[in-house]
TIMAR-456612 format. One record per residue (C-alpha): residue in three letters; x, y, z. Coordinates in Angstrom, 1 decimal. Layout:
BEGIN
(rec 'ala' (X Y Z)) ...
//
This chain:
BEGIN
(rec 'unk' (-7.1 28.7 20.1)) (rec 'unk' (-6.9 27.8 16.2)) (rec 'unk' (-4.1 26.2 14.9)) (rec 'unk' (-2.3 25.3 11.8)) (rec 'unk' (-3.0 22.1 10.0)) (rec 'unk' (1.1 21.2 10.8)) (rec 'unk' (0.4 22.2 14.3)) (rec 'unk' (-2.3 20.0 14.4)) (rec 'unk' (-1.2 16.9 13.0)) (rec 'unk' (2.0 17.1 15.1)) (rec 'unk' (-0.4 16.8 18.0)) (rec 'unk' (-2.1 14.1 16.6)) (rec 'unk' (1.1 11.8 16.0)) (rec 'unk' (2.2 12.8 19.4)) (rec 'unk' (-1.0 10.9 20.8)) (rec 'unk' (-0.2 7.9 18.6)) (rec 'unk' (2.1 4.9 19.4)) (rec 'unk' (3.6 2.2 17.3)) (rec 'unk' (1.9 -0.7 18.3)) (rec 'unk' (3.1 -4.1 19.4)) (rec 'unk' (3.6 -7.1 17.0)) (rec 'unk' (2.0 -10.5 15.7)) (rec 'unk' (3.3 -13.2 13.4)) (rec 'unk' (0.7 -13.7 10.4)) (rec 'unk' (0.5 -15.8 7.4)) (rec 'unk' (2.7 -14.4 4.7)) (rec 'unk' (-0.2 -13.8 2.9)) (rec 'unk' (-2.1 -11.6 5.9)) (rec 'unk' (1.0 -9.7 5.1)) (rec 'unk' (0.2 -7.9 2.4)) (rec 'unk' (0.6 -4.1 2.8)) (rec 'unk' (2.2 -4.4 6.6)) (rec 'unk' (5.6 -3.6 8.1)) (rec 'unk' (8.0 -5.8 8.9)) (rec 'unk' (8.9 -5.9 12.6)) (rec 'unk' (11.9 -8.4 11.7)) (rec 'unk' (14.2 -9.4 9.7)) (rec 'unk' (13.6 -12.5 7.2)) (rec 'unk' (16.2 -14.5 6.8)) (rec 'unk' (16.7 -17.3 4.0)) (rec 'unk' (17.5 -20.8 5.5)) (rec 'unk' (18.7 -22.1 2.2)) (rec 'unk' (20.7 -21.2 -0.9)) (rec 'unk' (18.3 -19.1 -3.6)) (rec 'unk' (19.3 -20.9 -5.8)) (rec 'unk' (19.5 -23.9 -4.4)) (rec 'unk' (21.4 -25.8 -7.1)) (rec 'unk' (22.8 -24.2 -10.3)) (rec 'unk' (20.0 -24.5 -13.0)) (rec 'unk' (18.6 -23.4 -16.0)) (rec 'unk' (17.6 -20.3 -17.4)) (rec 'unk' (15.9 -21.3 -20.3)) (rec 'unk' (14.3 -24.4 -22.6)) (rec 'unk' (17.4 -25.3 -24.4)) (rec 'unk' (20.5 -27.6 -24.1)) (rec 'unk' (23.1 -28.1 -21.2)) (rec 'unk' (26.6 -27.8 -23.2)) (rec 'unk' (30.2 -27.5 -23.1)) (rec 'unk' (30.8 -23.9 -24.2)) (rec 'unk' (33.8 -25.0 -25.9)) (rec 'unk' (32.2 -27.9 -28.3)) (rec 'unk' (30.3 -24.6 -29.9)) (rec 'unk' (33.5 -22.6 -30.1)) (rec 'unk' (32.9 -22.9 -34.5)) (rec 'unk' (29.3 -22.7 -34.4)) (rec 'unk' (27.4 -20.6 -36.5)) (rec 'unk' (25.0 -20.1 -38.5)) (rec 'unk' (24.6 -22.2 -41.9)) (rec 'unk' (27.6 -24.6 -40.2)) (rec 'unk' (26.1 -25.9 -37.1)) (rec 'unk' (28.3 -28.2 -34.2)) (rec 'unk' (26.4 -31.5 -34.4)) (rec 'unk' (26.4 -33.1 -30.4)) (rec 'unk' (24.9 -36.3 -29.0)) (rec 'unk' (22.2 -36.1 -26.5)) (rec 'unk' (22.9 -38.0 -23.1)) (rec 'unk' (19.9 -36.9 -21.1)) (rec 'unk' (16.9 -35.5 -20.8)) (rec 'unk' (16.4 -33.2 -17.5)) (rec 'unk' (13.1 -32.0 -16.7)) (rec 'unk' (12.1 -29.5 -14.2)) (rec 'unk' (11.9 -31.4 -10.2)) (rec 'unk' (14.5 -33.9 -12.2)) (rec 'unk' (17.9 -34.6 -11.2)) (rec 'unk' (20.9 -36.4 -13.4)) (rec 'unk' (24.5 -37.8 -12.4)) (rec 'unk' (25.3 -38.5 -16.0)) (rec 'unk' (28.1 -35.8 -16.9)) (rec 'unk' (28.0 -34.0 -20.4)) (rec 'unk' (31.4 -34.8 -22.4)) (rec 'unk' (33.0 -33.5 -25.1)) (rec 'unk' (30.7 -33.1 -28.1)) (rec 'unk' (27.9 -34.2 -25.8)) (rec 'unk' (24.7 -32.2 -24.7)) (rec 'unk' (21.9 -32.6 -22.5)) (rec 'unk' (18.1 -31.8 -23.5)) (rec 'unk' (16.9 -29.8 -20.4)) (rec 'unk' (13.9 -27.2 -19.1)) (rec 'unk' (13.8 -24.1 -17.3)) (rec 'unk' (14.4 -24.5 -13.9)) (rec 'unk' (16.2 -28.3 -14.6)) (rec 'unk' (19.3 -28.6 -12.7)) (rec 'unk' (22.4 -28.4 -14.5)) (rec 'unk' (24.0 -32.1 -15.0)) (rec 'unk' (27.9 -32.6 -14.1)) (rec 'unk' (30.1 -31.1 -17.2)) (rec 'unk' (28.2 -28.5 -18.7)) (rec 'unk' (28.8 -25.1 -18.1)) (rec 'unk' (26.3 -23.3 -20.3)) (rec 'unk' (22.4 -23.3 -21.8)) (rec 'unk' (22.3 -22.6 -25.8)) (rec 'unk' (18.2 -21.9 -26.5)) (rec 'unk' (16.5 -24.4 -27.9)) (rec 'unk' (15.4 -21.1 -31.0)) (rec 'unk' (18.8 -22.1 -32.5)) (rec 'unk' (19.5 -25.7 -32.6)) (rec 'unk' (17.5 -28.1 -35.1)) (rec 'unk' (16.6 -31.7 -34.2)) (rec 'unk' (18.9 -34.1 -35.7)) (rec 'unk' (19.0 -38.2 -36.2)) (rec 'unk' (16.5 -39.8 -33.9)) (rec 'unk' (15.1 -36.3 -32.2)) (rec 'unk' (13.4 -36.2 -29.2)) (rec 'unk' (14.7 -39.1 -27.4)) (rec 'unk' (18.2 -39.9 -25.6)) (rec 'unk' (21.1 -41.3 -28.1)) (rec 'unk' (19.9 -38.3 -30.5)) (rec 'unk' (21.6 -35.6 -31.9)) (rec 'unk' (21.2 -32.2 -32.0)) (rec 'unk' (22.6 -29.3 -34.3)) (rec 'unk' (23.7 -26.2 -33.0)) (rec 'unk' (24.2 -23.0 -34.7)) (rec 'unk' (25.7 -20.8 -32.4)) (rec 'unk' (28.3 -20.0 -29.9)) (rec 'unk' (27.7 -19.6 -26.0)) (rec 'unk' (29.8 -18.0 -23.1)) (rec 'unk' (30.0 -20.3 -20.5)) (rec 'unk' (27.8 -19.7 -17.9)) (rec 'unk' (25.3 -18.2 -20.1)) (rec 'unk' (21.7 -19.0 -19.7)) (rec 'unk' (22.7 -20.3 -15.7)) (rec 'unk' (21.5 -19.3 -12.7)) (rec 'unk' (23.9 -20.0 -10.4)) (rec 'unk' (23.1 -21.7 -6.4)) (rec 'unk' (22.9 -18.9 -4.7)) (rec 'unk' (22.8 -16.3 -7.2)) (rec 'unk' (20.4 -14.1 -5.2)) (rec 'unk' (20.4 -15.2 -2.2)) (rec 'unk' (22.9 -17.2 0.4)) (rec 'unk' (22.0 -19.1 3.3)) (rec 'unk' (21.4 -16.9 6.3)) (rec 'unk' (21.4 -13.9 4.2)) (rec 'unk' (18.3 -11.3 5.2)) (rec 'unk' (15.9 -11.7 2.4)) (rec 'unk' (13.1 -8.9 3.7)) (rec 'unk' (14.5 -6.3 6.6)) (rec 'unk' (12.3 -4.9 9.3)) (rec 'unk' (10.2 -1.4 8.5)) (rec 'unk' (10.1 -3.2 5.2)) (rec 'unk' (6.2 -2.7 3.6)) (rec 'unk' (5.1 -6.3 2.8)) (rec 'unk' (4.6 -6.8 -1.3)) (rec 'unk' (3.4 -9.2 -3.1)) (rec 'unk' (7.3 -9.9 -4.3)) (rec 'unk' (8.3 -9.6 -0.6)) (rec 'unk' (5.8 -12.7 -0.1)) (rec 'unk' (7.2 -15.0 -2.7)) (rec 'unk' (10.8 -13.9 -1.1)) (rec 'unk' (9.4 -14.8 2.2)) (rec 'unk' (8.1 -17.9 0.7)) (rec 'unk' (11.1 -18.9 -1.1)) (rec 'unk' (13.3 -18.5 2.4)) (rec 'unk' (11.1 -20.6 3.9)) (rec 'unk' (8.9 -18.7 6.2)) (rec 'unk' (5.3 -19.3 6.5)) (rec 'unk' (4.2 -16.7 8.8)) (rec 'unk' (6.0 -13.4 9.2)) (rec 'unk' (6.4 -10.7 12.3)) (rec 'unk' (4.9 -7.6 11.5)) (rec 'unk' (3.3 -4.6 13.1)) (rec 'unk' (-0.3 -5.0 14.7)) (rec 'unk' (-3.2 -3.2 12.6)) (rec 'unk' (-4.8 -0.3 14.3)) (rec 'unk' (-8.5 -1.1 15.9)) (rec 'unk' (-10.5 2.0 15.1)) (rec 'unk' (-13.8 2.7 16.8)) (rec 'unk' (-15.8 4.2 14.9)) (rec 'unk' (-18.8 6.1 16.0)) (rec 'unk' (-21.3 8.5 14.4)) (rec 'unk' (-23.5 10.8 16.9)) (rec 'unk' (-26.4 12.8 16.0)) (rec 'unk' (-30.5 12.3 17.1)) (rec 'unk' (-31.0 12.9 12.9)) (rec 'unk' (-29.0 9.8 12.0)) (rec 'unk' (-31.0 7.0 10.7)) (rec 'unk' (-29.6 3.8 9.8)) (rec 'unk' (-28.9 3.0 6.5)) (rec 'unk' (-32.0 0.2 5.6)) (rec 'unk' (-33.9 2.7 7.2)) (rec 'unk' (-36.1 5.1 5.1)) (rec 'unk' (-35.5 8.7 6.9)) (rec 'unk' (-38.2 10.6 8.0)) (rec 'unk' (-38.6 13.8 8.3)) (rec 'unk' (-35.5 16.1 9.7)) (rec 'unk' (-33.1 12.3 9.6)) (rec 'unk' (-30.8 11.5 7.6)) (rec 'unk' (-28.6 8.4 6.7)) (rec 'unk' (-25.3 7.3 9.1)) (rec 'unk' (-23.2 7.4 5.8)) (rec 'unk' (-20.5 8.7 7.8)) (rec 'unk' (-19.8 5.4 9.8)) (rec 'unk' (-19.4 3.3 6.2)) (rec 'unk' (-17.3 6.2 4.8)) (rec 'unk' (-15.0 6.4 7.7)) (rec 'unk' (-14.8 2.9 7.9)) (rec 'unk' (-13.9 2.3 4.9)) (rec 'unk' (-11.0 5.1 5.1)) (rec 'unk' (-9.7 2.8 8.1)) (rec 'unk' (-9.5 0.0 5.7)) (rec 'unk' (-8.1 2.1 2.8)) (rec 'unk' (-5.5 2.8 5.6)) (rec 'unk' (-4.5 -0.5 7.0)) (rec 'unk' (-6.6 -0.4 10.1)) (rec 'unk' (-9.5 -2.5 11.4)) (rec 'unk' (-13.0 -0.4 11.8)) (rec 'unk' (-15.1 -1.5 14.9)) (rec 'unk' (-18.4 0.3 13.9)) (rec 'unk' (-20.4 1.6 17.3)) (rec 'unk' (-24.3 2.0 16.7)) (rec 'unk' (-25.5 5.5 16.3)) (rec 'unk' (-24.7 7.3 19.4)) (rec 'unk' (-27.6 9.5 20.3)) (rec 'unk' (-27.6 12.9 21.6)) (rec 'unk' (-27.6 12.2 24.9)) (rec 'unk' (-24.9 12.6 27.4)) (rec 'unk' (-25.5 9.4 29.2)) (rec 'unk' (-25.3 7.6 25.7)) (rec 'unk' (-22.3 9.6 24.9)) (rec 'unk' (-20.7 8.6 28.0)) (rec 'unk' (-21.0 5.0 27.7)) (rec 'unk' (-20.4 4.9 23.9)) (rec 'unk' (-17.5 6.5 24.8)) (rec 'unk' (-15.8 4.5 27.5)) (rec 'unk' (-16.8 1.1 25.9)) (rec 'unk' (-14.4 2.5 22.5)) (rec 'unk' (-11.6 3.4 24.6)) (rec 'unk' (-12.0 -0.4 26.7)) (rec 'unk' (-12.2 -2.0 23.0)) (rec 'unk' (-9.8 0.2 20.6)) (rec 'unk' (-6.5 1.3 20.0)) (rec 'unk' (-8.0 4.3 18.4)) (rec 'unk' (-11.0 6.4 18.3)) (rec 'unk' (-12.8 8.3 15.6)) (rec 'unk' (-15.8 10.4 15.9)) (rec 'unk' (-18.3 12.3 13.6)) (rec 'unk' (-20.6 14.7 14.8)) (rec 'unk' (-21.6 16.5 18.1)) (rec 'unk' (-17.9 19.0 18.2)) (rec 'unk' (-19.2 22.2 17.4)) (rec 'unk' (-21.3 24.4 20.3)) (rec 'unk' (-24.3 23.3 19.8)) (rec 'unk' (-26.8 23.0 22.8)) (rec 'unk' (-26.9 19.3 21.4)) (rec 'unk' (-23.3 18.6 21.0)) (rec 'unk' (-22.0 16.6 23.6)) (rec 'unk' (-18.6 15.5 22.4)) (rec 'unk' (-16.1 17.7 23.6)) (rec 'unk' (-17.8 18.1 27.2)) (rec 'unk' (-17.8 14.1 27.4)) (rec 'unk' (-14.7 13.8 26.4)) (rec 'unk' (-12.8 16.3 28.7)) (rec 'unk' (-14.7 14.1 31.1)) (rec 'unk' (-13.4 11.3 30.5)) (rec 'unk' (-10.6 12.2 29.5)) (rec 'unk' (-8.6 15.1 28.2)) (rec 'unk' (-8.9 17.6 25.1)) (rec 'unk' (-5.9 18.8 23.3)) (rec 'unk' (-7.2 21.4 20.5)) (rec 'unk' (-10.7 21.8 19.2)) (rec 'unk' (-10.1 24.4 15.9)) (rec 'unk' (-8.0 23.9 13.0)) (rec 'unk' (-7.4 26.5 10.5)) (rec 'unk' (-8.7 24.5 7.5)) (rec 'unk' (-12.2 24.4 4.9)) (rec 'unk' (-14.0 22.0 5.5)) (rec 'unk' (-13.8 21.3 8.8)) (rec 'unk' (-12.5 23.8 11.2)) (rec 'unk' (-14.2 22.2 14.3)) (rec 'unk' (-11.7 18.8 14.7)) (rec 'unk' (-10.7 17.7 17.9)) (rec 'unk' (-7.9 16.0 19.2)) (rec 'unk' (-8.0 13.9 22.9)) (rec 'unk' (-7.3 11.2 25.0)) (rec 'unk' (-9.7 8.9 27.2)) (rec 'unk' (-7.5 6.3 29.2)) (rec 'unk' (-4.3 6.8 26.7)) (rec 'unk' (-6.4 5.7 23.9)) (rec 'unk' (-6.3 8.7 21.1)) (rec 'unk' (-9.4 10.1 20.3)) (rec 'unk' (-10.3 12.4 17.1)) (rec 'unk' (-13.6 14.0 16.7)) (rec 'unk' (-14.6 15.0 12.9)) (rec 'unk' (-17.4 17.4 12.1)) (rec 'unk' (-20.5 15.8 11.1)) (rec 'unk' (-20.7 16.7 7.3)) (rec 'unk' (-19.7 14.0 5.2)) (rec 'unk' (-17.0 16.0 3.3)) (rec 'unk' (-15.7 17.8 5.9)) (rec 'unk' (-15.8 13.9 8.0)) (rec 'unk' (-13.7 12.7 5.1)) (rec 'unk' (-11.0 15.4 4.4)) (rec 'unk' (-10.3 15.8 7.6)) (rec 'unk' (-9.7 12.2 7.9)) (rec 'unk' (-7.2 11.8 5.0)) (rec 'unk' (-5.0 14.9 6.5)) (rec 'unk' (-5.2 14.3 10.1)) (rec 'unk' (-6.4 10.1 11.3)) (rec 'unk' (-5.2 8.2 7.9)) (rec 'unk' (-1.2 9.5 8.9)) (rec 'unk' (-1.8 8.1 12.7)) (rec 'unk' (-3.0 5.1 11.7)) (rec 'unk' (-0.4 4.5 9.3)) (rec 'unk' (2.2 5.6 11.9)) (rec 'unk' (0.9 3.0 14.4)) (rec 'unk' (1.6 0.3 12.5)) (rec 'unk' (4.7 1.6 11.9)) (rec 'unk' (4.8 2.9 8.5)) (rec 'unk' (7.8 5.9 8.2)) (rec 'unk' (5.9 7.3 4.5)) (rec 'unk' (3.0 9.2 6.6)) (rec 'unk' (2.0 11.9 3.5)) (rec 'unk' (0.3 11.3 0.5)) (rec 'unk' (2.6 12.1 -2.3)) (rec 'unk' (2.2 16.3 -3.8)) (rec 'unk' (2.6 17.2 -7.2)) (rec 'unk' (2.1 21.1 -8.6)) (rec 'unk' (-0.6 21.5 -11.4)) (rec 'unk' (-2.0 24.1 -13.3)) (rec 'unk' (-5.6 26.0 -12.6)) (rec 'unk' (-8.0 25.1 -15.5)) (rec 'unk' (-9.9 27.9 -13.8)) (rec 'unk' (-10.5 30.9 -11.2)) (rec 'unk' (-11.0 29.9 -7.9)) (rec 'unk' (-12.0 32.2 -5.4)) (rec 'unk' (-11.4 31.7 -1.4)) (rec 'unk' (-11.5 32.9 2.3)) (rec 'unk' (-8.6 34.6 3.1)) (rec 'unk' (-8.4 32.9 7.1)) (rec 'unk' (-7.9 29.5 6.5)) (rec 'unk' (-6.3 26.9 4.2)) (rec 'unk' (-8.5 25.7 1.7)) (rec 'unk' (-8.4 21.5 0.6)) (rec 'unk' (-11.1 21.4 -2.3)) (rec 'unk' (-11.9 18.0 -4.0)) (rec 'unk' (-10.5 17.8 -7.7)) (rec 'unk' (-9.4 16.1 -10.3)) (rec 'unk' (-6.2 16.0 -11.9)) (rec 'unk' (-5.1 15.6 -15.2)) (rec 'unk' (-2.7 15.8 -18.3)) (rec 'unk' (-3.0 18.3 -20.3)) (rec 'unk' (-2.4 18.6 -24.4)) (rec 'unk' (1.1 19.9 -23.8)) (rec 'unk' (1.9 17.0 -21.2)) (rec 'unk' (1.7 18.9 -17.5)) (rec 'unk' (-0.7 18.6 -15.2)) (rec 'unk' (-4.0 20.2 -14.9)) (rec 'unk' (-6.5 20.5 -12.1)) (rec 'unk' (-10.1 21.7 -12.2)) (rec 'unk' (-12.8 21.7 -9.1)) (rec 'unk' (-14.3 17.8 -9.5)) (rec 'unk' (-18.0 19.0 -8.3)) (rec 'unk' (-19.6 21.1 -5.8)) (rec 'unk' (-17.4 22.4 -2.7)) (rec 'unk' (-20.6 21.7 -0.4)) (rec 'unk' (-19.6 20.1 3.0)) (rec 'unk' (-22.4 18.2 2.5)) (rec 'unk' (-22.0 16.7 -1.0)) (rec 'unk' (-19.5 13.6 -1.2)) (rec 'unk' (-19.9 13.4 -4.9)) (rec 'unk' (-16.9 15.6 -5.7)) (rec 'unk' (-15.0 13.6 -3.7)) (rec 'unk' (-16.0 10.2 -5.6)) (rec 'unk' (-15.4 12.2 -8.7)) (rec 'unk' (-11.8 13.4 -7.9)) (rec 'unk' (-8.6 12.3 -6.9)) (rec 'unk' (-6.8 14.6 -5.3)) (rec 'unk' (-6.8 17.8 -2.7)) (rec 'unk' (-6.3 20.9 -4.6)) (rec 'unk' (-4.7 23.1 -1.1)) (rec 'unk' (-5.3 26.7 -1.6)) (rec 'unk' (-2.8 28.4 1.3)) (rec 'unk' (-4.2 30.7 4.3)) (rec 'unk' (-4.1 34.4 3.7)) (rec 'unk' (-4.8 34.4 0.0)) (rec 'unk' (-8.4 34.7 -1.6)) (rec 'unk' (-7.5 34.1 -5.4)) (rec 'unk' (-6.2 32.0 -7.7)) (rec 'unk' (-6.4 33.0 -11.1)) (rec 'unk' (-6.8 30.0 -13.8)) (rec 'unk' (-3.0 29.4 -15.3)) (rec 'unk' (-2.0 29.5 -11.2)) (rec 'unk' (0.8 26.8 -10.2)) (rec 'unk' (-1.0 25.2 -7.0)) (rec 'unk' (-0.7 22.1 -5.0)) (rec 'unk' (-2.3 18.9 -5.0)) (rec 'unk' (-2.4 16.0 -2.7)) (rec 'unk' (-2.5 12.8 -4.6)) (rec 'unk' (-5.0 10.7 -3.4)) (rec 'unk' (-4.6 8.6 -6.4)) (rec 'unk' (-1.4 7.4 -5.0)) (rec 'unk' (0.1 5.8 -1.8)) (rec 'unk' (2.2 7.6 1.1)) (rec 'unk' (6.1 6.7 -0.2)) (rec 'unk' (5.2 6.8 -4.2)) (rec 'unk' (7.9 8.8 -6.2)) 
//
């Protein structure tokens, strides 16, 4: 039985589980979902401080200021940023302070330093200063606990890890963080033709590209690629290849060996092992993809042409991965472009051709073929960056077509 891509990858997320947890570095973070809440163990602010390089004043002493007929004030202090002062501000007094200086008892308000001008003995405390403008009290504050209160949740769990959600978790005072485990991936490439890739290939081999692309994908994906030497075609080899990925992984990905084949031993192996939910999807490139199970680890066999091996990754393993480590934004963001030109089709399956998108003169989008359509070929892939998805049952598409793209140029939960 063939079915849709939807039926598919429901089948495929089925298989999949959220996995357990770990507390990392903040920095190991990065890019990974919150499996708890961060809370703050301090005010943030912690004490009421200033906004900018200026003076601490009364906002009343500047009640007349302006400019041309400045307030004259005597400096008391001078507060640095890490400093801290007891000596209040008084009437028609000011303080010289940083950004980031705490505020000193009596002042209420930060005028910047742009409009005041040194007066008699600048720069030192007994000065004066002259200021030429009025401020609102409070202005030019940040307040203890303006963002933040003690206790308050900083970061909330199913929250993706940024780098601002790092300096939040940093500024509440958490080190490490509990987040969802990252994915182990076997990866494993099949196939007596495979050479590896020092290797100069003789005659009828080829290079294992596939393992390095599909690895790669795992990365691109949050996951952690275990890469399996070539796996020969050989049912023994199969076999034990097999079992050692499912004793070592939390997920498995295959290339190669699922067609019919008298030398493909993929699916036989693996409803040995294990079991074998679909083996045809109604999709170009790669119809053969195969969906199982060996000891309740997920398994997914991609056809052995590098295209097909990589677009069938991106619709089908990169949205499991991302589930198990419990990511709710599975899909690449979609946007609707323009043909720049015919493209002709198969009528029985969906279509996901390599492209690249564009803006056009008047502003919209535009998408035109990136490079040859070849299963083989990867280059229209490195060249493009997106899926243009031609829909089953229709076999053309005239140039000035609305059609749909995937954006591969942009991550799952992008507006």
């Amino acid at each position: 039985m063939t079915l849709t891509v939807e039926q598919a990858r429901d089948l495929v997320l089925a298989r999949c589980r959220v996995l357990a947890t770990e507390r990392v570095p903040i920095l190991e973070a990065l890019g990974r979902v919150l499996a708890a809440d961060v809370r703050s163990d301090i005010d943030i602010a912690p004490f009421d401080n200033s906004a900018m390089d200026g003076y601490a004043v009364r906002a009343a002493d500047l009640a007349t200021a302006v400019d041309g007929v400045p307030v004259t004030l005597d400096v008391v202090s001078h507060i640095a940023a890490g400093d801290h002062s007891d000596l209040e501000v008084g009437p028609g007094q000011a303080a010289r302070i940083m950004t980031g200086a705490p505020m000193p008892p009596g002042a209420d308000s930060v005028v910047m330093v742009e409009y005041t001008t040194p007066g008699e003995a600048a720069g030192s405390t007994g000065g004066t200063v002259h200021v030429s403008r009025t401020v609102a009290p409070g202005e030019n504050v940040r307040l203890r606990g303006e963002e933040v209160a003690a206790g308050d949740a900083v970061l909330l769990a199913g929250e993706v890890v940024g780098p601002a959600a790092v300096g939040l978790a940093a500024s509440a005072g958490h080190a490490t963080v509990e987040v969802h485990r990252r994915p182990r991936v076997a990866v494993l490439s099949t196939g007596d033709e495979l050479v590896e890739v020092a290797e100069q290939p003789g005659p009828g081999k080829i290079r294992n590209s596939n393992s390095y692309s599909i690895a790669a994908q795992v990365l691109a994906a949050g996951g952690e690629p275990l890469r399996f030497p070539i796996v020969r075609d050989d049912p023994d080899a199969t076999r034990e290849a097999f079992a050692r990925a499912a004793a070592e992984a939390d997920f498995i990905v295959t290339s190669g060996g699922v067609s019919v084949g008298d030398f493909d031993f993929v699916k036989p192996v693996l409803e040995e092992l294990g079991e074998m939910e679909f083996c045809k999807v109604a999709m170009r490139p790669g119809n053969p993809q195969t969906l199982g199970s060996i000891d309740g680890v997920p398994f997914f066999g991609l056809p052995g042409n590098p295209t097909s091996t990589y677009v069938g990754f991106e619709v089908f393993v990169r949205p499991a991965l991302r589930y198990m480590q419990g990511h709710t934004a599975l899909d690449r963001p979609r946007s609707v472009a323009t043909l720049a030109h015919d493209v002709k089709k198969k009528q029985d399956r969906r279509y996901y051709l390599r492209a690249r998108l564009e803006r056009g003169e008047d502003g919209g989008l535009v998408v035109a073929l990136s490079g040859s359509q070849s299963s083989a070929l990867l280059t229209a892939a490195h060249k493009g960056n997106c899926l243009l998805v031609l829909p089953q049952g229709e076999g053309f598409f005239a140039a000035g077509t609305p059609a749909e793209v995937v954006r591969l140029d942009m991550e799952e939960g992008s507006p």
